[in-house]
C-alpha positions in Angstrom: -115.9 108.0 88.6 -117.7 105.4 90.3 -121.5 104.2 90.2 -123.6 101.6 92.1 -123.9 99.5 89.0 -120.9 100.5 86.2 -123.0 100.2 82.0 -120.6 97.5 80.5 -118.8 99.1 77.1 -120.9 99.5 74.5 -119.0 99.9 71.0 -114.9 100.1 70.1 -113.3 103.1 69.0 -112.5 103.7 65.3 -108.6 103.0 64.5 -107.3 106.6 65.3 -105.8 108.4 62.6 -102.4 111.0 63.1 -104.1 114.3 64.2 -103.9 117.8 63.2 -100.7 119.4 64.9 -102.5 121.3 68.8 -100.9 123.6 71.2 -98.5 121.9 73.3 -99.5 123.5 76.5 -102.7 121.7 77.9 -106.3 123.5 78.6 -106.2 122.3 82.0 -103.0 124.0 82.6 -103.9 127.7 80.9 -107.1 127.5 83.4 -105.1 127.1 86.2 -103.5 130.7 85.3 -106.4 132.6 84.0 -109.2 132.8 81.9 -109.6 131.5 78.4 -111.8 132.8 75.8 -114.2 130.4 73.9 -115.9 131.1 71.0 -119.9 132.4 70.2 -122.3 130.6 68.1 -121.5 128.9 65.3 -124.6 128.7 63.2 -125.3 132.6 63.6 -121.8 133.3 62.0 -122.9 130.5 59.2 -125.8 132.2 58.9 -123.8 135.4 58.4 -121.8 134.1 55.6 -125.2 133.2 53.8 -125.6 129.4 54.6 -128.9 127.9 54.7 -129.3 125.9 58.0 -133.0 125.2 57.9 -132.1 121.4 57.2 -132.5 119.0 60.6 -128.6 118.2 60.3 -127.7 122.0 61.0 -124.3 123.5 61.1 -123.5 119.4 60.8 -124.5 119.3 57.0 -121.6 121.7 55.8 -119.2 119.2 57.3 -120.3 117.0 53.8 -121.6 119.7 51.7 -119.6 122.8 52.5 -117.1 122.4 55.0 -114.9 125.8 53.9 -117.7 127.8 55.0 -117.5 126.0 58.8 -113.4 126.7 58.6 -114.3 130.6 57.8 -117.0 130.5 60.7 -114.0 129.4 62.7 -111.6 131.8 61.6 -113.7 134.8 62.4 -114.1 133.4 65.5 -110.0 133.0 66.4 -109.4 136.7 64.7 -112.3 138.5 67.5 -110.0 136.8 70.1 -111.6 133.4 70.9 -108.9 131.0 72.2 -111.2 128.0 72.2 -112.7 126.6 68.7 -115.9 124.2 69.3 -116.5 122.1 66.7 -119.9 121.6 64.2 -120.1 118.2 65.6 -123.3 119.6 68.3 -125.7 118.1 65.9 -123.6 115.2 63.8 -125.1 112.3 64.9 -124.9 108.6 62.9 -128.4 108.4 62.7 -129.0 112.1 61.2 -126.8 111.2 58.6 -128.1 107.8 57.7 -131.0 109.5 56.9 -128.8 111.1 54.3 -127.9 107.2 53.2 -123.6 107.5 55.0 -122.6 104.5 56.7 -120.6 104.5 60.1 -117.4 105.0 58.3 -118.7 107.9 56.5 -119.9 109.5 59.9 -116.9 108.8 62.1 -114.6 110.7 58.8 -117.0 113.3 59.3 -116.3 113.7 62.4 -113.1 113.6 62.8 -113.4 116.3 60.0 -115.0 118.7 62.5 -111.6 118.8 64.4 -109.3 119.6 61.7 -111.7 121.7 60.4 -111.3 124.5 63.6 -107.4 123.0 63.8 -106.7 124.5 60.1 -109.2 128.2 61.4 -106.4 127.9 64.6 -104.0 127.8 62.5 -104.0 129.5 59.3 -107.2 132.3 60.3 -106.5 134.6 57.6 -106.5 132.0 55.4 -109.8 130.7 55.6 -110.7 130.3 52.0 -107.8 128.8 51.3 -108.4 125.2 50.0 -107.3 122.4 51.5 -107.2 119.5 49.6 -109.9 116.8 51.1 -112.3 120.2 51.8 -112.4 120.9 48.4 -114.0 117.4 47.4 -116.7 118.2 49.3 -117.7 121.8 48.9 -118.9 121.9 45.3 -122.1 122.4 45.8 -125.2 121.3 48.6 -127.8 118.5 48.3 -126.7 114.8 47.2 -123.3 116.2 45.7 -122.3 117.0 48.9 -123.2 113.8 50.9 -122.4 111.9 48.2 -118.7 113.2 47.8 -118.5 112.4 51.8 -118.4 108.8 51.0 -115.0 109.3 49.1 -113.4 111.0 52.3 -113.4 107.1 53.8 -109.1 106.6 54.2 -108.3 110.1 53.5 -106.1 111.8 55.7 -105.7 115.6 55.9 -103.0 117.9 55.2 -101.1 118.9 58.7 -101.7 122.5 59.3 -98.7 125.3 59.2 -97.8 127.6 61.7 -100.2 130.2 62.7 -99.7 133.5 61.7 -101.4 136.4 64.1 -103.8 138.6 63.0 -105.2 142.1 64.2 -106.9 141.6 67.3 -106.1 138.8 68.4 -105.4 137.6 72.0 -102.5 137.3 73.5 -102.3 133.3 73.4 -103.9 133.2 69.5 -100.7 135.6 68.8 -98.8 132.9 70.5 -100.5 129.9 68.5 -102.5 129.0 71.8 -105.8 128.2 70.6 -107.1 124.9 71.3 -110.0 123.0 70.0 -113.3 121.6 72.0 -115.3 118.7 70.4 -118.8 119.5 70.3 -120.6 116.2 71.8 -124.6 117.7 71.7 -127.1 116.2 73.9 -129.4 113.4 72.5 -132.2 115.6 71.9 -130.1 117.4 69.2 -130.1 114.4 67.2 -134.6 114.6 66.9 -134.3 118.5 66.1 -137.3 119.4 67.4 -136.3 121.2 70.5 -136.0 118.1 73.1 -132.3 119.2 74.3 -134.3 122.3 75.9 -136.8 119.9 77.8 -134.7 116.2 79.1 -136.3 112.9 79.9 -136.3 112.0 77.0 -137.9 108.4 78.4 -134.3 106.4 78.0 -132.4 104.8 80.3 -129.1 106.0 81.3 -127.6 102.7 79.4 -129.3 103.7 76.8 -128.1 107.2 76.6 -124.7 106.2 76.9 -124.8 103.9 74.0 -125.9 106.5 71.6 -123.3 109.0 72.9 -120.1 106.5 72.7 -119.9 105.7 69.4 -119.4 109.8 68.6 -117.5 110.3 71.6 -114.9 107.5 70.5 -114.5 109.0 67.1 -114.5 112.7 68.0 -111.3 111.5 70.5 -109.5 109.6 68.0 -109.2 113.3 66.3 -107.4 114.2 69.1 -109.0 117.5 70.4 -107.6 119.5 73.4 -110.9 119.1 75.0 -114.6 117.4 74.4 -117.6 119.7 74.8 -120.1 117.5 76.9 -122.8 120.7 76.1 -126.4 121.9 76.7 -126.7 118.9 78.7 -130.6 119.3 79.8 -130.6 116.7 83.0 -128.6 114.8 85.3 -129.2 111.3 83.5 -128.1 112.7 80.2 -125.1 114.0 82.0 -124.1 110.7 84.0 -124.3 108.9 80.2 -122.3 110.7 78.7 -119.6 110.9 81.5 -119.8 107.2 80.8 -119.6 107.4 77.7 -116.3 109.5 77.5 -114.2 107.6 80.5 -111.2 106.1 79.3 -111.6 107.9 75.6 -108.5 110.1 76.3 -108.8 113.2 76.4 -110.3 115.6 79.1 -114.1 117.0 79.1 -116.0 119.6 80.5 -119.7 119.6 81.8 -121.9 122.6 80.7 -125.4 122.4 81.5 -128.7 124.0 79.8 -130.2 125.5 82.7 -133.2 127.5 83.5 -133.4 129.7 86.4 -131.6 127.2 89.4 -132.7 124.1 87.8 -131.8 122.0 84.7 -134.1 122.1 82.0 -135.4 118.7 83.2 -136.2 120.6 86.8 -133.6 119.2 88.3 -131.5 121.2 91.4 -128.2 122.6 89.7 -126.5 121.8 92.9 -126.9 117.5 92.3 -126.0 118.5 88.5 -122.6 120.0 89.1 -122.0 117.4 91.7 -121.8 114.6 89.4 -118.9 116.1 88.5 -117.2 117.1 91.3 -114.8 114.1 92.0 -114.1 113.2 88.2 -110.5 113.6 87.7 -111.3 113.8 83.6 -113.5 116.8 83.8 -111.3 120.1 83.7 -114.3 122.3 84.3 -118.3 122.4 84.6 -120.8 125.1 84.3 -123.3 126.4 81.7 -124.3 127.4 78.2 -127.5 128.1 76.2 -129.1 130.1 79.2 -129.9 133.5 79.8 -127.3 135.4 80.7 -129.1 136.1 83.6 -129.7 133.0 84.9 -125.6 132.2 84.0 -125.0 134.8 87.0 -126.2 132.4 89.7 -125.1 129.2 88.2 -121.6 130.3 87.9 -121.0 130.7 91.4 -122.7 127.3 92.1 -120.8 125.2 90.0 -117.3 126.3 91.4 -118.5 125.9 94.9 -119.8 122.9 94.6 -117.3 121.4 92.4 -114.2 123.3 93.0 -113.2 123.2 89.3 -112.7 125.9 86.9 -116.1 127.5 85.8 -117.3 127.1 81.9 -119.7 129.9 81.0 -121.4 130.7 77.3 -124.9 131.9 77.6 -127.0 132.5 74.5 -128.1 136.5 73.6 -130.9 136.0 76.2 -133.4 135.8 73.2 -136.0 132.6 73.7 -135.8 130.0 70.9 -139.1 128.8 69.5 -138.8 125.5 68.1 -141.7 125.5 66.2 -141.7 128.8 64.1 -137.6 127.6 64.3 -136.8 131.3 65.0 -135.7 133.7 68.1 -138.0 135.9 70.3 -137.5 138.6 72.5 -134.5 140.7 73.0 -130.4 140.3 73.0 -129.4 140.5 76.8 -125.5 139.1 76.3 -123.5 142.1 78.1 -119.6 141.5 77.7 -119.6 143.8 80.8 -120.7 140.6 82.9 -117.4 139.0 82.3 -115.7 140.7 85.2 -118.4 139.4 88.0 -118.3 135.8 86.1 -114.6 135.6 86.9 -114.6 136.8 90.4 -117.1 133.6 91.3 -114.4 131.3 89.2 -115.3 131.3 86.0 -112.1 130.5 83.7 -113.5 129.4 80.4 -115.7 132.5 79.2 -118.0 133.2 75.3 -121.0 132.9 74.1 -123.6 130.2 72.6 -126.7 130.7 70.0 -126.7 134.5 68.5 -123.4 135.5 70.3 -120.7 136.7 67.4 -117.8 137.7 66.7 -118.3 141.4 67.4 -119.3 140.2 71.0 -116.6 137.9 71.6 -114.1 140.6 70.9 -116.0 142.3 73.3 -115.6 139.7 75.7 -112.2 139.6 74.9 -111.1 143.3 75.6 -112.9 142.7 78.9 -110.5 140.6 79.9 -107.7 141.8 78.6 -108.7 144.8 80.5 
């Protein structure tokens, strides 16, 4: 990508460690011969399996104090049909969890945690339960235990996962072992849990941005995941930083967008938004997610012509999030039946984001297996 005046590194990447085993064919390749399935919300599903996610760290606080439950939140996920896993790293931020008195190292294993996490849910689905060794020392219980039995997980290195085994009702490429694995990277306002990712300008700089987002970005990619998640991105700034911030970190990204109506949640035309995108070589495809369904219809025709590039697409149910009760109003609009017109305007990576579940995404899933 190129810019008037390039943000000097901020920041090295932690020594990368030998990943989790991934599909061999690449993302970018299975977009360019259909559509792929993502997943739906994770914290609804946690919330489902009876996990308390009132803290500010989120679905990110199981990755230290009960990360079996994130794997089974995964696994539901890949047995409704969902061909792409996003991780719980949406909300895992360095200075969330210093709060919670982990250092760097403790963060970045954390992490990288995240990916092999929804690799293991890939691969072994019915399985979920099943212990793996390093997730065991840190699901004993919530609280302190937890975080503190995080700090032993520094120079630990997971168990590769086996083959994957289909189960019923599965896709096509999940029965094939095809599912890959997106690393969440949240927008800034995540991190302050009050809501800001819904609003933008936050009142920093574009440097500024990027040096918070590099440091996660770098660790996320020395996991190795098919893909990084560059998500509910609320304005163009934000969206240029983080760009920034993943250049040269490996793998490929896509660009989703929190939108409302035509504009980004900062007001900003969607048009310039999806352009910042169009001529960067590392972004496999741009769209939206945590919208209305309703006002994904539009956008989803927008982003591929303006960008060219496969179309990302995961609205929310359509219900309105207040941040200060910290609950949903309104009524669930998420119609798999949508699916069909998303596609025809180029939309190639297709679930859903807050409240949409597994029921829904094998919805989705029959819809385009047709």
């Amino acid at each position: 990508m190129t810019s008037a005046a390039e943000p000097p590194p901020e920041g090295a990447p932690p020594k990368p460690s030998p990943p989790p085993e991934g599909p061999g064919l690449p993302l970018a390749e299975a977009l360019a011969h259909g559509t792929v399935v993502l997943d739906g919300g994770l914290s609804n599903q946690l919330e489902a399996q009876g996990c308390d996610l009132s803290d500010d760290l989120w679905s990110a606080r199981l990755l230290a104090d009960d990360p079996a439950q994130i794997e089974a939140a995964h696994a539901a996920y890949v047995r409704a049909g969902a061909q792409v896993l996003i991780t719980s790293s949406y909300q895992a931020s360095y200075e969330g969890f210093a709060r919670r008195d982990l250092g760097r190292r403790q963060v970045d294993e954390l992490l990288r945690r995240s990916v092999h996490l929804a690799r293991r849910a890939a691969a072994q689905n019915e399985a979920a339960g099943r212990a793996d060794p390093t997730v065991g020392e840190v699901s004993g219980g919530g609280g302190d235990g937890g975080i503190g039995a995080a700090r032993a997980l520094v120079g630990r290195e997971p168990e590769r996962s086996g083959e994957h085994q289909a189960a019923p009702g599965e896709s096509a490429a999940a029965r094939e072992g095809t599912v890959w694995v997106a690393g969440s990277v949240g927008p800034y306002g995540a991190m302050l849990a009050d809501g800001s990712e819904y609003r933008g300008g936050y009142g920093l700089s574009v440097r500024e941005l990027m040096g918070y987002h590099r440091p996660r970005v770098a660790a996320l990619a020395a996991a190795r995941p098919d893909v990084l998640a560059l998500e509910t991105v609320p304005d163009i700034d934000e969206a240029e930083a983080m760009l920034w911030a993943a250049e040269d970190c490996g793998v490929p990204v896509w660009l989703s967008y929190s939108i409302r109506g035509h504009l980004t949640r900062a007001g900003q035309p969607l048009e310039r938004a999806f352009a910042l995108a169009a001529d960067n070589e590392q972004v496999i495809a741009v769209g939206v997610n945590c919208c209305t369904p309703a006002d994904a219809d539009g956008a989803v025709r927008l982003a591929g012509l303006v960008t060219g590039k496969p179309v990302v697409v995961y609205p929310n149910s359509g219900e309105d999030w207040d941040a200060t009760a910290r609950d949903w109003r309104g009524r669930s609009t998420f119609d798999p039946a949508r699916v069909a017109a998303w596609r025809s305007e180029g939309a190639r990576l297709v679930g859903g984001c807050c409240r949409v579940g597994p029921d829904q995404i094998a919805d989705l899933a029959a819809e385009i297996r047709g």
